[in-house]
C-alpha positions as CSV (number, residue, x, y, z in Angstrom):
1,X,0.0,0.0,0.0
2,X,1.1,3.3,-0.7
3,X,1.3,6.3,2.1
4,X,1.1,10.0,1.8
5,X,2.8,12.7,3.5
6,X,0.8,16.1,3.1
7,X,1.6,19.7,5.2
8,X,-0.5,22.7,4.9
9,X,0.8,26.1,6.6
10,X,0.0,29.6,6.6
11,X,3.5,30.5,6.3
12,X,6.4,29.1,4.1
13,X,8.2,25.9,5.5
14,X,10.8,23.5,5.0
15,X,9.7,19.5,4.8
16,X,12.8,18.4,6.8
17,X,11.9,16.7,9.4
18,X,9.4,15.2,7.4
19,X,12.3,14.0,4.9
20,X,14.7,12.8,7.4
21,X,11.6,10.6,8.5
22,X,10.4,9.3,5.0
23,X,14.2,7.9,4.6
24,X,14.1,6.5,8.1
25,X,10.8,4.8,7.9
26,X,11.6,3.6,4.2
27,X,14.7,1.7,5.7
28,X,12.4,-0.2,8.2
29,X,11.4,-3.9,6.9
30,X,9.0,-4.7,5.3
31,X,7.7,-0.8,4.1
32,X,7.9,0.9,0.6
33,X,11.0,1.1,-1.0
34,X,9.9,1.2,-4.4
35,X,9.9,5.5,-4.8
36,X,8.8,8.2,-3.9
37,X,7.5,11.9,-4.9
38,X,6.8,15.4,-3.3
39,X,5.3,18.4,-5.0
40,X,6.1,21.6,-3.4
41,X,3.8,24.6,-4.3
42,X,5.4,27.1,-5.4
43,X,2.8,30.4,-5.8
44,X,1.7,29.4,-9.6
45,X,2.7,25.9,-9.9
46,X,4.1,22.7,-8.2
47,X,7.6,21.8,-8.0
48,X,7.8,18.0,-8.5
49,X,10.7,15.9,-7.5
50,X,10.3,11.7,-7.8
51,X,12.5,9.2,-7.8
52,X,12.2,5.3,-8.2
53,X,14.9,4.7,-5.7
54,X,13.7,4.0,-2.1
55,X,13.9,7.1,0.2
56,X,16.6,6.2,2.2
57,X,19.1,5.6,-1.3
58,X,18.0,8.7,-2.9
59,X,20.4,11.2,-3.3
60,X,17.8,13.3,-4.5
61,X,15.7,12.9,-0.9
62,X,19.1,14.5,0.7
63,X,19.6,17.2,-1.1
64,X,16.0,18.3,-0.2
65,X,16.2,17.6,3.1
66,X,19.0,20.3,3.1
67,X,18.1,22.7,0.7
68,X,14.5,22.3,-0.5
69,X,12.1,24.9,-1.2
70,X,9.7,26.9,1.9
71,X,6.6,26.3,0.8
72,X,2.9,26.9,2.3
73,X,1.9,23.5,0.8
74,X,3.4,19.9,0.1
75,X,2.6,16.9,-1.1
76,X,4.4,13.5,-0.9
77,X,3.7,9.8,-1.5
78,X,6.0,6.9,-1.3
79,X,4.9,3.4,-3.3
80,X,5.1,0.0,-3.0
81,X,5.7,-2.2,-6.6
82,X,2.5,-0.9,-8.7
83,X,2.0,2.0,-10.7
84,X,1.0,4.9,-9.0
85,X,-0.2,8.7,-10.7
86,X,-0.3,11.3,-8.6
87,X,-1.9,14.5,-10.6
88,X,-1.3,17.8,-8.9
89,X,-3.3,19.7,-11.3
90,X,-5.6,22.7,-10.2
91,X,-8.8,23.0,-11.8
92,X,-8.9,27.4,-10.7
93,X,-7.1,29.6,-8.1
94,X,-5.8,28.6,-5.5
C-alpha cells in the first residue's frame, strides 16, 4: 500500500523533518521502497521531484532535506511495486 505525507501552513516551510523521517521509515522492513514523490507549491505551480529509488538511497531525498524549497503547501507519496499517478493539477485559483 502506498502512504502519503501532506503539510499545509500559513507560512512558508521546509519538509525536513518530514524528509529525514520518509528515509528513516523507508529503511524499516517490510515498508515501501519502491519510490517516492513530493510536489512543493510554489505560488503558480508545483515543484515535482520523484524518484524510483527507495527514500533512504536517494540522493535526491538529501539534497532536499538540506536545501529544498519553503513552501505553504506539500505533497508527498511513497509506493510500494505498482503504478501509481499522482496529478497535482488545479482545476482554478488557488
Amino acid at each position: 500500500m502506498c502512504e502519503l505525507i501532506a503539510m499545509s501552513s500559513h507560512y512558508p516551510a521546509r519538509m525536513t523533518r518530514a524528509l529525514y523521517q520518509l528515509a528513516a521509515r523507508a529503511h524499516e522492513p517490510s515498508v515501501n521502497r519502491d519510490g517516492w514523490g513530493m510536489a512543493f507549491w510554489q505560488d503558480e505551480y508545483f515543484e515535482v521531484h520523484r524518484d524510483t529509488h527507495s527514500a533512504d538511497d536517494s540522493e535526491m531525498l538529501r539534497i532536499l532535506e538540506q536545501n529544498g524549497p519553503a513552501t505553504r503547501l506539500c505533497l508527498g507519496i511513497y509506493v510500494m511495486p505498482l503504478m501509481v499517478v499522482l496529478d497535482c493539477t488545479i482545476p482554478g485559483p488557488m
